[in-house]
C-alpha positions in Angstrom: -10.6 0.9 8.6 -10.1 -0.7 5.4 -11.6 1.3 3.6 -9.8 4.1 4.8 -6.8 1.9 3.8 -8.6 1.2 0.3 -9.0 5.2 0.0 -5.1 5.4 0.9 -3.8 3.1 -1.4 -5.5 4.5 -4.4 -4.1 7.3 -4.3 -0.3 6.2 -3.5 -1.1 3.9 -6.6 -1.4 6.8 -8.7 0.8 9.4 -8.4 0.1 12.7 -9.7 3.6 13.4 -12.2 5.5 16.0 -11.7 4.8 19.5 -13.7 6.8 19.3 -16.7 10.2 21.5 -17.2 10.6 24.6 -18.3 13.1 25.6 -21.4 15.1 27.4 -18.4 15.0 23.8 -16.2 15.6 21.8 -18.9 18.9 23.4 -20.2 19.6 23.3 -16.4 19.1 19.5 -16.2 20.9 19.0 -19.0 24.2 20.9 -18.0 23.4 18.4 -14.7 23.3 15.5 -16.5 26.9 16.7 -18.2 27.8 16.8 -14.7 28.9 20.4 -15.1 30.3 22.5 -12.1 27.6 25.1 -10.7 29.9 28.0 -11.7 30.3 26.8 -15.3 26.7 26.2 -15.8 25.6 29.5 -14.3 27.4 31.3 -16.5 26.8 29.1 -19.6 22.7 29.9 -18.7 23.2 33.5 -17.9 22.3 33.3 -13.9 24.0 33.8 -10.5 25.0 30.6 -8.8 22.3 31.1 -6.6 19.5 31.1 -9.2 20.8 27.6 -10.7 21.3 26.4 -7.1 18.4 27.3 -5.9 16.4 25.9 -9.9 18.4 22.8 -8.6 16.8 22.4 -5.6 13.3 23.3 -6.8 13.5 20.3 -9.5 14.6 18.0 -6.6 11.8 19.3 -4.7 9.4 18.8 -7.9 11.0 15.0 -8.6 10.9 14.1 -5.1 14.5 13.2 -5.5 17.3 13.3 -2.5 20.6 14.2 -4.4 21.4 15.5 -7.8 22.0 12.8 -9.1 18.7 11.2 -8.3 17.0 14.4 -9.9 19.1 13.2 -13.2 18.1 10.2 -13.1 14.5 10.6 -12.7 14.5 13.9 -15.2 15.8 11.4 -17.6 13.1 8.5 -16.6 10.6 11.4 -17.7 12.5 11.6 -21.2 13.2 15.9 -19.4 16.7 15.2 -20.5 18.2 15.9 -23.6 21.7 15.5 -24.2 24.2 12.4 -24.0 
Protein backbone atom coordinates (compact mmCIF):
# COMPACT_ATOMS: atom_id res chain seq x y z
CA UNK A 1 0.00 0.00 0.00
CA UNK A 2 2.43 2.56 0.43
CA UNK A 3 3.95 2.14 -2.27
CA UNK A 4 1.06 2.33 -4.28
CA UNK A 5 0.70 5.62 -2.39
CA UNK A 6 4.55 6.51 -3.16
CA UNK A 7 3.71 5.67 -6.99
CA UNK A 8 0.56 8.12 -6.55
CA UNK A 9 2.19 10.96 -5.11
CA UNK A 10 4.92 11.15 -7.72
CA UNK A 11 3.01 11.69 -10.11
CA UNK A 12 0.47 14.41 -8.50
CA UNK A 13 3.97 16.04 -7.59
CA UNK A 14 4.71 16.54 -11.09
CA UNK A 15 2.25 17.61 -13.18
CA UNK A 16 2.49 17.25 -16.78
CA UNK A 17 1.90 21.45 -18.03
CA UNK A 18 -0.49 22.13 -20.14
CA UNK A 19 0.15 22.23 -24.15
CA UNK A 20 1.14 25.64 -24.94
CA UNK A 21 -1.28 28.19 -26.84
CA UNK A 22 -1.79 28.60 -30.12
CA UNK A 23 -1.49 32.32 -31.96
CA UNK A 24 -5.40 31.72 -32.37
CA UNK A 25 -5.75 30.97 -28.32
CA UNK A 26 -3.48 33.41 -27.42
CA UNK A 27 -5.17 36.46 -29.06
CA UNK A 28 -8.25 34.85 -27.52
CA UNK A 29 -6.87 34.93 -24.00
CA UNK A 30 -5.74 38.13 -24.40
CA UNK A 31 -9.20 39.78 -25.51
CA UNK A 32 -10.18 37.59 -22.06
CA UNK A 33 -7.88 39.08 -20.01
CA UNK A 34 -9.32 42.70 -21.48
CA UNK A 35 -12.36 41.33 -20.30
CA UNK A 36 -13.96 41.78 -23.68
CA UNK A 37 -17.61 40.73 -24.37
CA UNK A 38 -17.84 37.38 -26.51
CA UNK A 39 -19.50 39.25 -29.44
CA UNK A 40 -16.81 41.92 -29.55
CA UNK A 41 -13.99 39.49 -29.42
CA UNK A 42 -15.48 37.18 -32.10
CA UNK A 43 -15.68 39.63 -34.38
CA UNK A 44 -12.33 41.34 -33.56
CA UNK A 45 -10.77 37.50 -34.30
CA UNK A 46 -12.80 36.83 -37.22
CA UNK A 47 -14.99 33.74 -35.71
CA UNK A 48 -18.62 32.92 -34.76
CA UNK A 49 -19.46 33.26 -31.15
CA UNK A 50 -19.52 29.78 -30.95
CA UNK A 51 -15.90 29.12 -32.15
CA UNK A 52 -14.56 31.61 -29.38
CA UNK A 53 -17.02 30.07 -26.89
CA UNK A 54 -16.33 26.91 -27.57
CA UNK A 55 -11.85 27.95 -27.85
CA UNK A 56 -12.92 29.29 -24.32
CA UNK A 57 -13.95 26.35 -22.97
CA UNK A 58 -11.18 24.10 -24.52
CA UNK A 59 -8.42 26.44 -22.70
CA UNK A 60 -10.38 25.91 -19.50
CA UNK A 61 -10.44 22.36 -20.13
CA UNK A 62 -6.51 22.49 -21.06
CA UNK A 63 -5.79 24.76 -17.67
CA UNK A 64 -7.93 22.79 -15.50
CA UNK A 65 -9.59 25.99 -14.61
CA UNK A 66 -13.46 26.31 -13.38
CA UNK A 67 -14.40 29.94 -14.66
CA UNK A 68 -12.94 32.35 -17.04
CA UNK A 69 -11.47 34.06 -14.93
CA UNK A 70 -9.45 31.34 -13.39
CA UNK A 71 -8.38 30.38 -17.07
CA UNK A 72 -6.91 34.23 -16.99
CA UNK A 73 -5.34 33.82 -14.31
CA UNK A 74 -3.54 30.76 -14.79
CA UNK A 75 -2.87 31.68 -18.72
CA UNK A 76 -1.09 34.52 -17.18
CA UNK A 77 0.77 32.33 -14.41
CA UNK A 78 2.19 30.60 -17.64
CA UNK A 79 3.44 34.07 -19.00
CA UNK A 80 0.30 32.88 -22.24
CA UNK A 81 -0.82 36.36 -21.74
CA UNK A 82 0.24 39.28 -23.43
CA UNK A 83 -1.39 42.47 -22.97
CA UNK A 84 -2.02 44.80 -19.90
Amino acid sequence: LAAVFDHEWRLAADPVPPVPPDPLDRAVLDLLATGAKDAAAARQLGVSVRSLRRRVAQLQHRLGARSRFETAVRATELGWITSR
